[in-house]
C-alpha positions as CSV (number, residue, x, y, z in Angstrom):
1,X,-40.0,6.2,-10.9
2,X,-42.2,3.2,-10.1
3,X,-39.5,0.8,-11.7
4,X,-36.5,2.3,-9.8
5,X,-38.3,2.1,-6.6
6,X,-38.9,-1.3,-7.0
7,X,-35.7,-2.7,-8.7
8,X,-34.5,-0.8,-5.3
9,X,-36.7,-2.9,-3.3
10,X,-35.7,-5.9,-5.3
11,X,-32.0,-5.1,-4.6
12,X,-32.5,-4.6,-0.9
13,X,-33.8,-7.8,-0.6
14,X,-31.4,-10.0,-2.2
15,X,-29.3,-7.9,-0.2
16,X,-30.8,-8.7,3.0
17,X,-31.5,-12.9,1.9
18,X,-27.8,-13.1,0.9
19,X,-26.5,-11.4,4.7
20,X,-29.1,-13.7,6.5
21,X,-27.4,-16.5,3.8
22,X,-24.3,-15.4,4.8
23,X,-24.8,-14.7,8.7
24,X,-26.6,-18.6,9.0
25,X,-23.7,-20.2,6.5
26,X,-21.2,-18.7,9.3
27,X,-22.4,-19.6,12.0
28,X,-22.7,-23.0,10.5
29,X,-19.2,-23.3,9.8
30,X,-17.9,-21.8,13.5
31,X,-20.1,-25.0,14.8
32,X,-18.5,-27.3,12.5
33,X,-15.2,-26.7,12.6
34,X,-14.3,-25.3,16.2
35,X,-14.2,-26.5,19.0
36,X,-14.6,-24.7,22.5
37,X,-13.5,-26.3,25.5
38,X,-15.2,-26.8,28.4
39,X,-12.2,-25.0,30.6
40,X,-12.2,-22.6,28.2
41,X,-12.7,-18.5,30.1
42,X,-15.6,-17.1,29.3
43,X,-16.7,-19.5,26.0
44,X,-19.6,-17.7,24.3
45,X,-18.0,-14.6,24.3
46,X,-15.0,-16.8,22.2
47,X,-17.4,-18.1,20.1
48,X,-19.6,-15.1,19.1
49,X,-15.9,-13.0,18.4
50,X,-14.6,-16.2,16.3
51,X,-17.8,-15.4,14.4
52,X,-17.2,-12.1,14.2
53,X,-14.1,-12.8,12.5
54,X,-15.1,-15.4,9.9
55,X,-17.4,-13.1,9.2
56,X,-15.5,-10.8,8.3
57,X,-13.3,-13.1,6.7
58,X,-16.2,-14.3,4.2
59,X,-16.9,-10.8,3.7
60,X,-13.4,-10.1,2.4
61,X,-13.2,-13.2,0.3
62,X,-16.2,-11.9,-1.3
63,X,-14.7,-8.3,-2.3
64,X,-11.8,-9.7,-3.5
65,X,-13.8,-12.6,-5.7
66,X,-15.6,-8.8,-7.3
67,X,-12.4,-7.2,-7.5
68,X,-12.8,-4.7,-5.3
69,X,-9.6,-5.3,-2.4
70,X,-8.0,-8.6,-1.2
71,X,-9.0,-10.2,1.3
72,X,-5.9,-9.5,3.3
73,X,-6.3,-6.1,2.9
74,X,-9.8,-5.3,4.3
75,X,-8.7,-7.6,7.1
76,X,-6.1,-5.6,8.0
77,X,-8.3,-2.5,7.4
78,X,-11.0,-3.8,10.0
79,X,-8.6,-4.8,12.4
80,X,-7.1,-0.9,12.4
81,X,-9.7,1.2,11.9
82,X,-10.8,2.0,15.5
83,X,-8.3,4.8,17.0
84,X,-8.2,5.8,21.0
85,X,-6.8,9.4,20.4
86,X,-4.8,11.1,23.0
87,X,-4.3,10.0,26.6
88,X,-4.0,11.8,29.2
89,X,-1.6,10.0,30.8
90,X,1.2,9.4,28.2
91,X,2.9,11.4,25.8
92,X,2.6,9.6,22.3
93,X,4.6,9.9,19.0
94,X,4.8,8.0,15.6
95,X,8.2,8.0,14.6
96,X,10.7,6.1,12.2
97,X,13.7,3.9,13.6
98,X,16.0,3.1,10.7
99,X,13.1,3.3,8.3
100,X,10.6,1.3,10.4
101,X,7.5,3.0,11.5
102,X,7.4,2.6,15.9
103,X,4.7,4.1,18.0
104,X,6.3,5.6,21.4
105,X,4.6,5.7,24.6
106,X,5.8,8.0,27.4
107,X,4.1,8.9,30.8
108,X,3.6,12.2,31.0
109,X,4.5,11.3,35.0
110,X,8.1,13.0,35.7
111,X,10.5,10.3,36.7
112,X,13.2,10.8,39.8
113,X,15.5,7.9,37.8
114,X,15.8,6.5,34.3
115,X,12.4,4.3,32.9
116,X,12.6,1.3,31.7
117,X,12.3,0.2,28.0
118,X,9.7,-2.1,26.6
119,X,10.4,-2.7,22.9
120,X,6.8,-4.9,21.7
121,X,6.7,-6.8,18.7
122,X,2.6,-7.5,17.9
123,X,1.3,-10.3,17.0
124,X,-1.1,-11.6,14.0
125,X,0.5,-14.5,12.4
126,X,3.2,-12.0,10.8
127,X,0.3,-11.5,8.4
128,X,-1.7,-8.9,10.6
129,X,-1.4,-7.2,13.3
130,X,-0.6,-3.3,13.3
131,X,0.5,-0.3,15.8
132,X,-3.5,0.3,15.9
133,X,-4.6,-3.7,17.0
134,X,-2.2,-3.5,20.0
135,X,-2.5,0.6,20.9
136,X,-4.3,-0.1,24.2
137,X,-2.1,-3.3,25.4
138,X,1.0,-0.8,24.8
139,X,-0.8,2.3,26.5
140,X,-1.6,-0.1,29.9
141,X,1.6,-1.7,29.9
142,X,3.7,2.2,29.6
143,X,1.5,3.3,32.5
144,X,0.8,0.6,34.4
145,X,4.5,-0.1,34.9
146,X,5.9,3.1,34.2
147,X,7.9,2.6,31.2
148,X,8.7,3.8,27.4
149,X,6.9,1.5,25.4
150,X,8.4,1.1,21.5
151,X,5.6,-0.7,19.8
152,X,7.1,-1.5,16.8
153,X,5.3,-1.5,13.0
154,X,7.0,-4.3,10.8
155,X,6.7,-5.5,7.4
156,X,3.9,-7.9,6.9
157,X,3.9,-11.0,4.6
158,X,2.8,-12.3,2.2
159,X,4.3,-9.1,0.5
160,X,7.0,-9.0,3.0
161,X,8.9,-12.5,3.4
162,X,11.1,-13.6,5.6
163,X,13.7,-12.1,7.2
164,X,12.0,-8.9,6.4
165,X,9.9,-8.7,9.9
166,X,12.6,-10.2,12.1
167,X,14.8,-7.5,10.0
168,X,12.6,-4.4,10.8
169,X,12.3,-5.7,14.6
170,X,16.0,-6.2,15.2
171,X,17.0,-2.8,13.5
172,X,14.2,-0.9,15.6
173,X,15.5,-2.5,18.3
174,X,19.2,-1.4,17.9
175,X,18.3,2.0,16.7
176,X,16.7,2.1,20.1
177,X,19.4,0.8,22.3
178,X,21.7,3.2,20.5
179,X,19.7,6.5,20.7
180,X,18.5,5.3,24.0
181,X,19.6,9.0,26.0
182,X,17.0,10.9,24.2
183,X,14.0,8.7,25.6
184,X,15.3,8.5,29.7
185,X,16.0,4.8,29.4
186,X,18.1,3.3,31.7
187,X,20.4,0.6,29.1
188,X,20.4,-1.9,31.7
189,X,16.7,-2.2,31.7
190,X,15.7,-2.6,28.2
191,X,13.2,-5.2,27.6
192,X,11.9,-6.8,24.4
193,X,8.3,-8.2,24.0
194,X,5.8,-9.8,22.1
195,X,3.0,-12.2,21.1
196,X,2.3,-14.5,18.9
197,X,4.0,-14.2,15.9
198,X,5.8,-11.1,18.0
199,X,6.8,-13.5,20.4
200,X,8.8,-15.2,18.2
201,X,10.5,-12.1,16.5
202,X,11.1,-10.8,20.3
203,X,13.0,-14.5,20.8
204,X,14.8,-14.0,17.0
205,X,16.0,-10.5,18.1
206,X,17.0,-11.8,22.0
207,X,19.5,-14.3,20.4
208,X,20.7,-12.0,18.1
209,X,21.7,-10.0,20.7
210,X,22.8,-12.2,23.0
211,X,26.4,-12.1,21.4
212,X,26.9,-8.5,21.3
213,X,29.6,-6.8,23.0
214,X,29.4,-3.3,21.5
215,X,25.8,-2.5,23.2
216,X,23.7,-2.9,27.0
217,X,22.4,-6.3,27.5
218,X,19.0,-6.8,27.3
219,X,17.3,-7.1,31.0
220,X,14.8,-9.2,30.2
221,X,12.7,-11.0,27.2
222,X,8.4,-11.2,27.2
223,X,7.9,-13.9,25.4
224,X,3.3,-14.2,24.7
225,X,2.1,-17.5,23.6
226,X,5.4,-17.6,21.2
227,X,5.1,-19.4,17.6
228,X,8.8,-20.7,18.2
229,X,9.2,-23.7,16.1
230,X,7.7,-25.6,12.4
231,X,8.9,-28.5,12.8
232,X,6.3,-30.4,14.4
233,X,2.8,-29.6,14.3
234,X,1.6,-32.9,15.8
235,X,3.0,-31.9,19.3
236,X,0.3,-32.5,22.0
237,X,-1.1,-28.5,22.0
238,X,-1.2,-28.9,18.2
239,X,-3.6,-31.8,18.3
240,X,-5.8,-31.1,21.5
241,X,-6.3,-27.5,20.3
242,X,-6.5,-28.2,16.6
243,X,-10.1,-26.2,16.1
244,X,-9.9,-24.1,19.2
245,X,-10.4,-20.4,18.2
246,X,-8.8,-17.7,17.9
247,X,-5.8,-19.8,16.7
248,X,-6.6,-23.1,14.4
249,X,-4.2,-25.6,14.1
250,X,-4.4,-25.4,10.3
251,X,-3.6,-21.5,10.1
252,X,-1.2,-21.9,12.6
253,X,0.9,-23.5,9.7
254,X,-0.5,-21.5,7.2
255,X,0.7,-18.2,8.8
256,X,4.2,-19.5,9.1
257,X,4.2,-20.6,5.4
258,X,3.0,-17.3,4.6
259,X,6.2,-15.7,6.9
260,X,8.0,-18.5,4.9
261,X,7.6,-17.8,1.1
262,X,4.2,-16.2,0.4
263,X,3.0,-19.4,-0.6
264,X,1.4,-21.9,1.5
265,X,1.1,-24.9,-1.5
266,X,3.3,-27.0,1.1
267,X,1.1,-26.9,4.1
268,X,-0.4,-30.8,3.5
269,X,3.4,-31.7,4.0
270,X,3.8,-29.4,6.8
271,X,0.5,-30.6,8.9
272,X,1.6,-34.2,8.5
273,X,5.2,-33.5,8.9
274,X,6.4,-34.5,5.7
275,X,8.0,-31.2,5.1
276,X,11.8,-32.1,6.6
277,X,13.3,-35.4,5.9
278,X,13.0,-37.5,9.2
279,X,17.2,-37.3,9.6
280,X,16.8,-33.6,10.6
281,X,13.7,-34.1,12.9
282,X,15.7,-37.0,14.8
283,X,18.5,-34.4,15.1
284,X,16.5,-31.9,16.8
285,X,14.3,-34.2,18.9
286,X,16.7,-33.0,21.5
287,X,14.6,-30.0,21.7
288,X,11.8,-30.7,20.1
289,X,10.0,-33.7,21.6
290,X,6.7,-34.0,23.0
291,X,8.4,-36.4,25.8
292,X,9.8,-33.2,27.1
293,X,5.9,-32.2,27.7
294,X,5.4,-33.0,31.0
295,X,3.0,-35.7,31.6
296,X,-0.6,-33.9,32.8
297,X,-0.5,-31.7,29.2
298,X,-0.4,-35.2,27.1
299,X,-3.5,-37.0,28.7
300,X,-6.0,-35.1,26.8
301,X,-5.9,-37.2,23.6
302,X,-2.4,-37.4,22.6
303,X,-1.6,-40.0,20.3
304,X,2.3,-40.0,19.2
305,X,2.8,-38.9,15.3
306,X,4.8,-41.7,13.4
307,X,7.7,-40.0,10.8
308,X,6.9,-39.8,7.3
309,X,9.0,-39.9,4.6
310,X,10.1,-36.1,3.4
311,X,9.8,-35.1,-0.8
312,X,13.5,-33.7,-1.6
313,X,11.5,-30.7,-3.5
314,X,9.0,-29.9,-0.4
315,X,12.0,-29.4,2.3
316,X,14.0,-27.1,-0.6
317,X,11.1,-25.0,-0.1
318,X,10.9,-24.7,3.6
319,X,14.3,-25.5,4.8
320,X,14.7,-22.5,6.3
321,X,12.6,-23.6,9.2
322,X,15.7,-24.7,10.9
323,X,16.9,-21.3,10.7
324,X,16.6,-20.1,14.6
325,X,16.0,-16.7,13.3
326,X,12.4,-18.3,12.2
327,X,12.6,-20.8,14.8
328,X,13.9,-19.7,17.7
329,X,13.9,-23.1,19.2
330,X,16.3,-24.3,17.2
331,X,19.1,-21.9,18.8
332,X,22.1,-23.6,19.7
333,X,22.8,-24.3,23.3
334,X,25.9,-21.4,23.2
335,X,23.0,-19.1,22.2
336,X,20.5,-20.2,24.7
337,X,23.4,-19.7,27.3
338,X,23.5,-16.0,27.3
339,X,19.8,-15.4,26.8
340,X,18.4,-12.5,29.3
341,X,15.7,-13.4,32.3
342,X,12.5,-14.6,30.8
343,X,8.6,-14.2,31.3
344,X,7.0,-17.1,29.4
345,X,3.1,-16.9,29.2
346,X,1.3,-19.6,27.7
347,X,-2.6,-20.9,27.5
348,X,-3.8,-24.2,28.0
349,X,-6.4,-24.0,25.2
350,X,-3.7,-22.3,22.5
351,X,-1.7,-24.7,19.7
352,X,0.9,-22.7,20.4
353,X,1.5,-24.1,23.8
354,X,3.9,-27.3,23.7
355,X,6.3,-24.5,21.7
356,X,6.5,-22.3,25.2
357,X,6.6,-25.0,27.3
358,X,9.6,-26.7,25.2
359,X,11.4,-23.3,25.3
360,X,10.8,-22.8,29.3
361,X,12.9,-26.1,29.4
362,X,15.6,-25.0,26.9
363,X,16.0,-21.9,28.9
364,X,16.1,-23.8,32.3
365,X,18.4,-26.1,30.9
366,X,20.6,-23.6,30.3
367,X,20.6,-21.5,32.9
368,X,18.4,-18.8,32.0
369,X,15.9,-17.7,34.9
370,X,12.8,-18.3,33.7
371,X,9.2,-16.8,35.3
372,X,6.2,-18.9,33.5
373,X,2.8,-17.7,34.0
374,X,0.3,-20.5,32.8
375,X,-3.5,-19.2,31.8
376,X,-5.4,-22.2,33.2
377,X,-8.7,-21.1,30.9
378,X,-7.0,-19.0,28.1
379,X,-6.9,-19.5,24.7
380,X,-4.4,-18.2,21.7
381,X,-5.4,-14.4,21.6
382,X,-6.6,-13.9,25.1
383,X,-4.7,-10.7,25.8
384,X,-5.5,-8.6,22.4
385,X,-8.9,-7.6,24.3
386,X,-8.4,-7.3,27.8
387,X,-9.5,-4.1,28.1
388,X,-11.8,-3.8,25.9
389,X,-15.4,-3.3,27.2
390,X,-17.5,-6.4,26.6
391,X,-14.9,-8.4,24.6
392,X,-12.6,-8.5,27.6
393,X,-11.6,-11.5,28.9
394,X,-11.2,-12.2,33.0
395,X,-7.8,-14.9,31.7
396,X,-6.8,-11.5,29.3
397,X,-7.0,-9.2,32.3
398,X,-4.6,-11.8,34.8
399,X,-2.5,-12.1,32.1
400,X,-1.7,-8.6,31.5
401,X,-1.7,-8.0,34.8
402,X,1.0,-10.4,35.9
403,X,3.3,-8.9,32.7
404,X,3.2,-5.9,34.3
């Protein structure tokens, strides 16, 4: 009895010297490699949730070095595992839209006319993300603005590549539109959504549409700190915001890669922009360019990136990033033509930027009415807790608020 008690003992404290170990080496690393702006809303709330998540990050690397689960999986399983229950206010149901799992959010409010439709794509680098990580964004935006809400639950990489989210997303969306009597839509007010990595799906599926004769036009498209481009990573937002959490500019190209093929072996090339021979990028500097940036978000430390020559075998592996269905971007102007009202939000502290702020010109340039709603002190990830107790963030909350 004496021996187990103290081989207990003994266990608990390697236990506890290895979490200390692992607590110190984390918050270590967040001090290291991030960087938190001055401007930046709220900062040591930012940092102590970036630690939060490399914690939970090491933690998972750690199960799956003993074989227990990847580390993709138990940080997908952390991310879901809180669930709000019912709501007093909406009516909501888990259904399936041409095999595609979607989350439906209804107020409970009658209606004298036909709602509004919000289909939302969620974000998390098309790697994470779930119905559950963006449940209370969807409830506030059905009942703040009165509207079905489709929250939609695509496949995830790296199991899933590309096309198989924008896939999911554009058939949940047409499912929707074509069944849209037995949710009270009005089909002239169907609006599709999304950030991050949703962002850009909600941009794939707006052009998509764009051309179709045979169904409503979309009203409008809510485009949230969109990934819409991998061409360039060296834009200004890429380099000024390089180790700014919640988005680094190093996953940033990982996640894409991962959307891409499952396999990220190319990012070096991608980073330095090595990745697509320097013909193509002169081709589309007409739309992607940081001289198109205007002027006061290149004087924080933006130095120009020279071209590099391109390895034949590197761009067969991601030439698919001048697919506009991936990067949305790189649309033709006939595409960009017919594209539905816009909200655009972006953050000043986010890589993802320059990509917004490019696509606010394409639109403009075009034609397309375009409402841009800059976050001053937000970062990448602002809105995911707005209304969350103490991880809320004031930018989060404006943000929202001004979708709506």
């Amino acid at each position: 009895m004496a021996i187990a008690h103290t081989l207990l003992v003994l266990f608990l404290a390697v236990f506890i010297a290895a979490f200390i170990f692992l607590v110190i080496g984390v918050i270590n690393f967040d001090y290291c490699n991030s960087e938190i702006p001055p401007g930046v809303s709220q900062p040591v709330k930012l940092r102590i949730i970036h630690m939060i998540l490399i914690s939970t990050a090491v933690v998972g690397k750690i199960l799956e070095n003993i074989g227990i689960c990847s580390q993709v999986s138990f940080v997908r399983y952390m991310q879901g595992r809180r669930t709000l229950g019912a709501d007093q206010n909406l009516f909501i149901e888990d259904l399936w839209f041409d095999k595609v799992p979607v989350r439906i959010y209804q107020p409970k409010a009658p209606s004298a006319s036909q709602r509004r439709g919000v289909i939302f794509f969620h974000g998390g680098g098309w790697v994470f993300g779930s119905l559950e990580t963006h449940e209370k964004l969807c409830r506030s935006i059905a009942k703040e603005s009165k509207s079905v809400v489709v929250s939609v639950g695509y496949r995830l990489a790296p199991e899933h590549k590309y096309p198989a989210a924008y896939e999911d997303c554009l058939n949940a969306t047409l499912h929707f539109m074509k069944n849209i009597e037995h949710y009270g839509v009005d089909p002239a007010r169907i609006i599709v959504s999304g950030d991050s990595a949703g962002g850009n799906l909600a941009a794939a599926v707006s052009q998509t549409l764009a051309s179709r004769s045979d169904l409503p036009k979309l009203r409008a498209q809510i485009l949230i700190y969109p990934s819409l481009q991998a061409l360039d990573f060296n834009l200004p937002s890429y380099q000024q915001n390089r180790g700014v959490p919640l988005l680094f500019r190093e996953r940033a190209a990982f996640y894409v890669l991962q959307y891409l093929n499952g396999d990220a072996s190319a990012l070096e090339d991608v980073l330095e922009g090595t990745h697509i021979p320097s013909d193509i990028i002169l081709n589309y500097r007409k739309w992607v360019n940081a001289d198109y940036i205007p002027e006061k978000f290149r004087v924080r430390g933006y130095k120009p990136h020279v071209l590099l020559e391109c390895a034949t075998q590197v761009y067969e592996e991601v030439k698919k990033f001048c697919e506009a269905n991936l990067c949305p971007l790189l649309a033709e102007d006939a595409v960009v033509q017919q594209l539905p009202e816009t909200f655009l939000l972006t953050c000043e502290y986010d890589v993802l930027r320059d990509d917004g702020l490019l696509y606010k010109k394409r639109l403009e340039d075009n034609g397309v009415p375009v409402t841009w709603y800059h976050l001053e002190d937000g970062f990448h990830g602002v809105l995911n807790s707005f209304n969350s107790d103490w991880f809320s963030f004031s930018a989060g909350k404006r943000g929202v608020d001004n979708i709506v």
